[in-house]
MOPAC internal coordinates of N, CA, C and O (Angstrom, degrees):
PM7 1SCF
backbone

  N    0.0000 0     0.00 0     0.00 0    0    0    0
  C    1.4533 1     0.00 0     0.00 0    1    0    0
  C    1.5181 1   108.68 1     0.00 0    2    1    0
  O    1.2310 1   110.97 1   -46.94 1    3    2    1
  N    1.1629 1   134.60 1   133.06 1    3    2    1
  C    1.2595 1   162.78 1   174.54 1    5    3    2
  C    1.5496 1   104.94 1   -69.29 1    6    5    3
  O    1.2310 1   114.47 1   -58.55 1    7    6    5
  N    1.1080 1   128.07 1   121.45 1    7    6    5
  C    1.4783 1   128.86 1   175.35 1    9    7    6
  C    1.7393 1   124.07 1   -55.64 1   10    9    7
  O    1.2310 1   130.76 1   146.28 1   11   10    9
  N    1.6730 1    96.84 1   -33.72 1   11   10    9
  C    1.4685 1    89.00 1   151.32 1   13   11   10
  C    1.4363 1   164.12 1   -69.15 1   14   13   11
  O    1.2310 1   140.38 1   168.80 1   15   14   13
  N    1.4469 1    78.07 1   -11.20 1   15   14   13
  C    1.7044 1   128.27 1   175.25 1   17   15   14
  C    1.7790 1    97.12 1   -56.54 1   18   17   15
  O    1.2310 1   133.73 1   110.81 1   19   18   17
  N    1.5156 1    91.07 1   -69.19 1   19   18   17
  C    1.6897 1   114.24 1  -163.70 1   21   19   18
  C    1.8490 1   106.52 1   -28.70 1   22   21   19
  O    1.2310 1   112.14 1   139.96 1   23   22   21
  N    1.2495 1   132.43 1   -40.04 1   23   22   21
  C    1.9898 1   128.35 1   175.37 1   25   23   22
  C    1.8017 1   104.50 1   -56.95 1   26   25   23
  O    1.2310 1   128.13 1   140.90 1   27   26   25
  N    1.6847 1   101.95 1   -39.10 1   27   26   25
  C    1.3560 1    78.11 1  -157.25 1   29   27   26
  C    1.8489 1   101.47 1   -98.20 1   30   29   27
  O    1.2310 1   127.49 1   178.81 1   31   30   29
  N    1.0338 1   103.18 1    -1.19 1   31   30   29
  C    1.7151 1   113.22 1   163.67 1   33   31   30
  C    1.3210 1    94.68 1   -59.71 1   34   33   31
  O    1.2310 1   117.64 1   100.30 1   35   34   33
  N    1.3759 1   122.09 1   -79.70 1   35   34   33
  C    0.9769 1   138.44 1  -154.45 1   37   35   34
  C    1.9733 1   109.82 1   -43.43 1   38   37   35
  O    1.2310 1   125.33 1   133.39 1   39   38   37
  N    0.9487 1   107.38 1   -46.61 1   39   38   37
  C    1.6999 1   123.49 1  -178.73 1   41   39   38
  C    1.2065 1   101.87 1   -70.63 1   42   41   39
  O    1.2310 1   102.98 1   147.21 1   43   42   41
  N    1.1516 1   148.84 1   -32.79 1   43   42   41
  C    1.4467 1   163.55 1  -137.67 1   45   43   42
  C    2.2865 1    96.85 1   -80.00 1   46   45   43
  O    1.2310 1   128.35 1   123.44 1   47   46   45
  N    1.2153 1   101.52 1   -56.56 1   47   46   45
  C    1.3247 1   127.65 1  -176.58 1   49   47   46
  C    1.6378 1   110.07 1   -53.86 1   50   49   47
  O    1.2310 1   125.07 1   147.90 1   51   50   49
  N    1.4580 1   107.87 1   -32.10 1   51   50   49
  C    1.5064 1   139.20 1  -175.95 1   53   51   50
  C    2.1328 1    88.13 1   -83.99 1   54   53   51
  O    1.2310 1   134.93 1   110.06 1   55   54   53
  N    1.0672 1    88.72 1   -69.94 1   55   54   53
  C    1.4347 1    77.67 1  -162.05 1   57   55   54
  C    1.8957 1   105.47 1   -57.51 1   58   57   55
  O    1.2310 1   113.65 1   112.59 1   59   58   57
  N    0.8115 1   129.61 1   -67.41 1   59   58   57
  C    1.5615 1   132.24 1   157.67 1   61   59   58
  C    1.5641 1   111.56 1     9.34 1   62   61   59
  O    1.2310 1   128.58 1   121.63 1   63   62   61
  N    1.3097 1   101.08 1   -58.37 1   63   62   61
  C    1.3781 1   123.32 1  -170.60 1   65   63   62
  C    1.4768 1   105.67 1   -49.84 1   66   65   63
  O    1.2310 1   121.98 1   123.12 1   67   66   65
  N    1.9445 1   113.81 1   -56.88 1   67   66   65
  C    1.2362 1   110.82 1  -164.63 1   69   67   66
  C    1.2751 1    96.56 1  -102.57 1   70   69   67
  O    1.2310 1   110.94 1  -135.43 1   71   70   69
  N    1.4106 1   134.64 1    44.57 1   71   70   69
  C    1.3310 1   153.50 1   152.84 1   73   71   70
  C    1.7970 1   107.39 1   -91.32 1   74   73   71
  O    1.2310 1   128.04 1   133.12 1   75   74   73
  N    1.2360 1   102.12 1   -46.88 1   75   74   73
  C    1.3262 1   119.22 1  -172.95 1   77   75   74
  C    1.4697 1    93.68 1   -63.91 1   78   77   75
  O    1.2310 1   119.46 1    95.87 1   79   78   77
  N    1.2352 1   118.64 1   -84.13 1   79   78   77
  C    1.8038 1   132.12 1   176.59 1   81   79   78
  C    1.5225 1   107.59 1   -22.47 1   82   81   79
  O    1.2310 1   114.93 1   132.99 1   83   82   81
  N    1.6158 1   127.21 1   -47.01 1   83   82   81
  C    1.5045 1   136.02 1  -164.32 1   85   83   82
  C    1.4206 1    82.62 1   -69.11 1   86   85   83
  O    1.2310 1   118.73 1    98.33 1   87   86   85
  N    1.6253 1   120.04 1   -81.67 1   87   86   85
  C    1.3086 1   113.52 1  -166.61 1   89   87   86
  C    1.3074 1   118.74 1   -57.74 1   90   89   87
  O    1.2310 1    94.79 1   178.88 1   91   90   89
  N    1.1403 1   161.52 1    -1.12 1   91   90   89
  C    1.2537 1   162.87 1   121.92 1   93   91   90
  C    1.1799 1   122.35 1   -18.16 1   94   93   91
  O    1.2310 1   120.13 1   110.48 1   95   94   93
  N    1.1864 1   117.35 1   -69.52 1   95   94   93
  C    1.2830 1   143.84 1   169.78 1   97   95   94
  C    1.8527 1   107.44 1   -56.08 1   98   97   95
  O    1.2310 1   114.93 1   155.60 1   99   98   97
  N    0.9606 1   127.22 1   -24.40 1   99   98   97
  C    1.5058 1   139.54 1   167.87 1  101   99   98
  C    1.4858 1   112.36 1   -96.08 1  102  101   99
  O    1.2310 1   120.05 1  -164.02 1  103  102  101
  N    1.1781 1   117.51 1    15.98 1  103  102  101
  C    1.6500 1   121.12 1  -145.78 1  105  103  102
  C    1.2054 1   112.56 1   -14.48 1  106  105  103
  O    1.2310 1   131.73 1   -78.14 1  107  106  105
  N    1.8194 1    94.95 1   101.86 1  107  106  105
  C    1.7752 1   111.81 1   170.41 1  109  107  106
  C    1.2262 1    93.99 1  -117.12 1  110  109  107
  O    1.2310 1   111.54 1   -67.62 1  111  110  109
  N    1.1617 1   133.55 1   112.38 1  111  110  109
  C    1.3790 1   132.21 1  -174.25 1  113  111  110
  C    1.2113 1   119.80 1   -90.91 1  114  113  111
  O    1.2310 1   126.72 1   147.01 1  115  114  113
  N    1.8425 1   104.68 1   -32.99 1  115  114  113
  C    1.6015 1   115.17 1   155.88 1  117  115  114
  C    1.8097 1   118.62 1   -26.15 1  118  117  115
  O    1.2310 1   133.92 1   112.80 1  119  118  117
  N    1.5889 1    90.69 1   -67.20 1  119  118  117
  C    1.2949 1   115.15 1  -138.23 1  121  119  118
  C    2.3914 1    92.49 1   -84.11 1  122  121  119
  O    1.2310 1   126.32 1   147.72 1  123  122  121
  N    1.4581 1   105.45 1   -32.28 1  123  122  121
  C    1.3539 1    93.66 1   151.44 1  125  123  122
  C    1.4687 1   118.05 1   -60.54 1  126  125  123
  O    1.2310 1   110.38 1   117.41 1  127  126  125
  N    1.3003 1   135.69 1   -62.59 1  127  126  125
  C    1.3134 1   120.38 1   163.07 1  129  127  126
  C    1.3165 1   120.02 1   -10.29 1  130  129  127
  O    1.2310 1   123.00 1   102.54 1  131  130  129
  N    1.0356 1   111.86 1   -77.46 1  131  130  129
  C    1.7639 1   121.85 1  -171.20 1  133  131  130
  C    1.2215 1   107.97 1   -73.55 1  134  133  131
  O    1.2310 1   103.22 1   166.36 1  135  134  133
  N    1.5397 1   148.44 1   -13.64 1  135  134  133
  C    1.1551 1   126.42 1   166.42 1  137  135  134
  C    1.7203 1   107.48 1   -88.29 1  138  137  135
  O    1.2310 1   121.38 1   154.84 1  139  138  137
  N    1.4997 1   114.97 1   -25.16 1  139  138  137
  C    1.3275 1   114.88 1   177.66 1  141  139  138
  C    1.7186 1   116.56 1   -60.40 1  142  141  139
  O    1.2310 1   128.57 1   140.70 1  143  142  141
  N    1.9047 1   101.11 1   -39.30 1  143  142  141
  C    1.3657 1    89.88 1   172.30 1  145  143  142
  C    1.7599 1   121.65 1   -88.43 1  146  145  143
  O    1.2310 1   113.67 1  -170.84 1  147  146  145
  N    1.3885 1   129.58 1     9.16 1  147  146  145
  C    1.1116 1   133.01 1  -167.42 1  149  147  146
  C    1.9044 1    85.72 1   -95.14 1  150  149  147
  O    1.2310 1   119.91 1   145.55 1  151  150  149
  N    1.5838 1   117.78 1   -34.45 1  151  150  149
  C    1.0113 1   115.76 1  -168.63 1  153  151  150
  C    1.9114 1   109.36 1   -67.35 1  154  153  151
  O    1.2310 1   125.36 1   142.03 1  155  154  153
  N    1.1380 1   107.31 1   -37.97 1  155  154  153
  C    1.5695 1   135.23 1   177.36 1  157  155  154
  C    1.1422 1    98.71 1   -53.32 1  158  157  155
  O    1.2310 1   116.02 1   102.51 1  159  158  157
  N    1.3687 1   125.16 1   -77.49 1  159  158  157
  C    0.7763 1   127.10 1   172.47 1  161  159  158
  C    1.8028 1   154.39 1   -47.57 1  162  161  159
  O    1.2310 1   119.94 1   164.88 1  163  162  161
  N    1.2600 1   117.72 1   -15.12 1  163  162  161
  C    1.2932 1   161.21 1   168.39 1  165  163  162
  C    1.7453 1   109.57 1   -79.53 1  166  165  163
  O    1.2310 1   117.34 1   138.47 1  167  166  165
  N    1.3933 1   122.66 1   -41.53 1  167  166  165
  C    1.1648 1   135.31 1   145.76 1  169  167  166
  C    1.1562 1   137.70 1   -39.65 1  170  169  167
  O    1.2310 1   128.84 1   103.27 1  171  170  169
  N    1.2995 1   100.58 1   -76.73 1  171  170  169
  C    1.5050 1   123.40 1   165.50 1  173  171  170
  C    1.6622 1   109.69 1   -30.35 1  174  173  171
  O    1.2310 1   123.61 1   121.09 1  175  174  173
  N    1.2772 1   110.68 1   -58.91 1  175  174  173
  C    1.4451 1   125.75 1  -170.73 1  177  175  174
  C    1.3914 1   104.95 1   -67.72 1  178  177  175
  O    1.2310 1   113.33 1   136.93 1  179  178  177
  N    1.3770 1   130.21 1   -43.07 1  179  178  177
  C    0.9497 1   123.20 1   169.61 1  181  179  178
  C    1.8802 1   122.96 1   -59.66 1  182  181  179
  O    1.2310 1   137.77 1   132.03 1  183  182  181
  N    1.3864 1    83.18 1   -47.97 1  183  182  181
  C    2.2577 1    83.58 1   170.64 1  185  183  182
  C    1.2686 1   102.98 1   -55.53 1  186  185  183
  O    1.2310 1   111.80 1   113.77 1  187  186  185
  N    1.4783 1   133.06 1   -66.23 1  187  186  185
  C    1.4280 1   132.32 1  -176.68 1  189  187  186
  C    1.4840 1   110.94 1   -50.75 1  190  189  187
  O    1.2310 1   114.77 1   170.42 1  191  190  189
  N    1.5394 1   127.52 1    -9.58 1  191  190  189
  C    1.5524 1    93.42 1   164.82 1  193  191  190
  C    1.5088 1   121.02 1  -128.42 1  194  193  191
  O    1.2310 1   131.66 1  -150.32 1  195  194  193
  N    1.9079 1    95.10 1    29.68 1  195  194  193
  C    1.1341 1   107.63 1   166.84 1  197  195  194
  C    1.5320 1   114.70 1    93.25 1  198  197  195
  O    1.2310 1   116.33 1   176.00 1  199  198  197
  N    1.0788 1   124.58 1    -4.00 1  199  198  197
  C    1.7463 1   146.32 1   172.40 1  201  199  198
  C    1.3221 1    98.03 1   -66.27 1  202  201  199
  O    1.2310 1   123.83 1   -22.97 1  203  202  201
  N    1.5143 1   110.26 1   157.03 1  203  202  201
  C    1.2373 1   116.92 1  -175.68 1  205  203  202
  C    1.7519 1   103.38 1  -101.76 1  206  205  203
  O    1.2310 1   104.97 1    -3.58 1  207  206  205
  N    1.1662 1   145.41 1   176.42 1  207  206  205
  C    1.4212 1   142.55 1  -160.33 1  209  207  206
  C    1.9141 1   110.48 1  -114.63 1  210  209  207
  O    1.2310 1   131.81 1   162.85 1  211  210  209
  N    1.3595 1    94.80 1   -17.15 1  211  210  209
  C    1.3005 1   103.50 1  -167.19 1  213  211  210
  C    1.6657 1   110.13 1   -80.58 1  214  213  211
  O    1.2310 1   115.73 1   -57.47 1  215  214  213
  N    1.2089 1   125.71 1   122.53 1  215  214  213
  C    1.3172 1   148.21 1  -163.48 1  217  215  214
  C    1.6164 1    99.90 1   -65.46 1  218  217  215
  O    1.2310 1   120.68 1   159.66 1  219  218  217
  N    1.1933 1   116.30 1   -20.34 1  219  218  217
  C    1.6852 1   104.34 1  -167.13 1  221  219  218
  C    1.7095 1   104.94 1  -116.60 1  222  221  219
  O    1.2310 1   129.55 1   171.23 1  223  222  221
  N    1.5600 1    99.20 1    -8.77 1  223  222  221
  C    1.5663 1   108.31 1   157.09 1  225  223  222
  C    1.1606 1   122.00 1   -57.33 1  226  225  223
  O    1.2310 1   119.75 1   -62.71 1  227  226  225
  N    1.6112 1   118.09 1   117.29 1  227  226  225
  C    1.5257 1   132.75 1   175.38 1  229  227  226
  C    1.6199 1   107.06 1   -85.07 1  230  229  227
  O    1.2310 1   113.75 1   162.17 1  231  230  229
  N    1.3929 1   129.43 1   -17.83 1  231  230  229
  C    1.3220 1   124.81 1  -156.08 1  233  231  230
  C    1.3211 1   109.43 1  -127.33 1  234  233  231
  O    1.2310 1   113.57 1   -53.85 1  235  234  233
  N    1.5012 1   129.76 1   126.15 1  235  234  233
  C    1.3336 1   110.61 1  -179.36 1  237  235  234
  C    1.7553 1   121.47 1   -88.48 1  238  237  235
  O    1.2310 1   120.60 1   -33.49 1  239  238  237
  N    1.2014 1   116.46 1   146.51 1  239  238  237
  C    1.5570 1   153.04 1  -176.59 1  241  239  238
  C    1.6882 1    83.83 1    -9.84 1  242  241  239
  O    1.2310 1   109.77 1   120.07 1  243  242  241
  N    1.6284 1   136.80 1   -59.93 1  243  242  241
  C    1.1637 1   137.26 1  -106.85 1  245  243  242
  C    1.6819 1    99.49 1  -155.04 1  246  245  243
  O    1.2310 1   118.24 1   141.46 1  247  246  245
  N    1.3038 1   120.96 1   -38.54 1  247  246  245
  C    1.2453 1   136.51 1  -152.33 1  249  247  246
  C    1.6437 1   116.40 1  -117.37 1  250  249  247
  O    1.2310 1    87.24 1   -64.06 1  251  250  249
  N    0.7596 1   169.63 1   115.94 1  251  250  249
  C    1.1793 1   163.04 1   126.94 1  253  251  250
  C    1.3484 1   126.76 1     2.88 1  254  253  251
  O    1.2310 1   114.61 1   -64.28 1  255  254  253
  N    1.4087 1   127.82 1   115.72 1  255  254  253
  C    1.5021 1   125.76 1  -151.48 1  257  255  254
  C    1.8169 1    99.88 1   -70.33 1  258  257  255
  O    1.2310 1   123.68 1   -36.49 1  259  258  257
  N    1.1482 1   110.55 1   143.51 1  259  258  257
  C    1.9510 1   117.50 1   176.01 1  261  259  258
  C    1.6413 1    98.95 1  -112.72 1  262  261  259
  O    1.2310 1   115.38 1   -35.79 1  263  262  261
  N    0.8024 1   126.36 1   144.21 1  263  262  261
  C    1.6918 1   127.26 1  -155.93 1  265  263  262
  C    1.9470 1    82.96 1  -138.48 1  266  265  263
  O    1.2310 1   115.65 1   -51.79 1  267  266  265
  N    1.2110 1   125.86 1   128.21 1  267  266  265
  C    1.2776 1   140.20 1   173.02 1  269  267  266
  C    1.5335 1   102.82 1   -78.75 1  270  269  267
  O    1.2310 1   121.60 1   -54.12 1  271  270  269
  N    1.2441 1   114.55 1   125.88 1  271  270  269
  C    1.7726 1   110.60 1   152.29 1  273  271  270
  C    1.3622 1   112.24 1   -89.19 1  274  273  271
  O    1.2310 1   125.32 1   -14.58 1  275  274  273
  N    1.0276 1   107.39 1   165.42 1  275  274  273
  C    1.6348 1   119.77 1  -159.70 1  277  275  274
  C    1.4497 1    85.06 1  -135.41 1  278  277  275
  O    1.2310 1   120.10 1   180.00 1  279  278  277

């Protein structure tokens, strides 16, 4: 993963979340499953590469933020 990567990883877990809530609310029980573990999972990856989890964090845990030009 690319450090610039790391914001929109990071948000990813957020969106999941109100994936989870939509299907809930539709009772897909499958599909909470699978967004709960995509959410788990998305985490995880982030602790293991030392990123911080928080969605409004610009800077990672360890690394020095790399900002993409466009």
């Amino acid at each position: 993963m690319l450090p610039a990567e790391a914001p929109r990883l990071r948000a990813r877990p957020e969106v999941e979340q109100r994936l989870v809530q939509d299907a809930g609310e539709r009772g897909g029980t499958r599909e909470v499953e699978r967004h709960t573990a995509v959410a788990r999972r998305l985490t995880g990856l982030l602790t293991d590469l030392g990123e911080t989890t928080d969605p409004g964090d610009s800077n990672s845990s360890e690394r020095p933020s790399c900002r993409a030009t466009d």
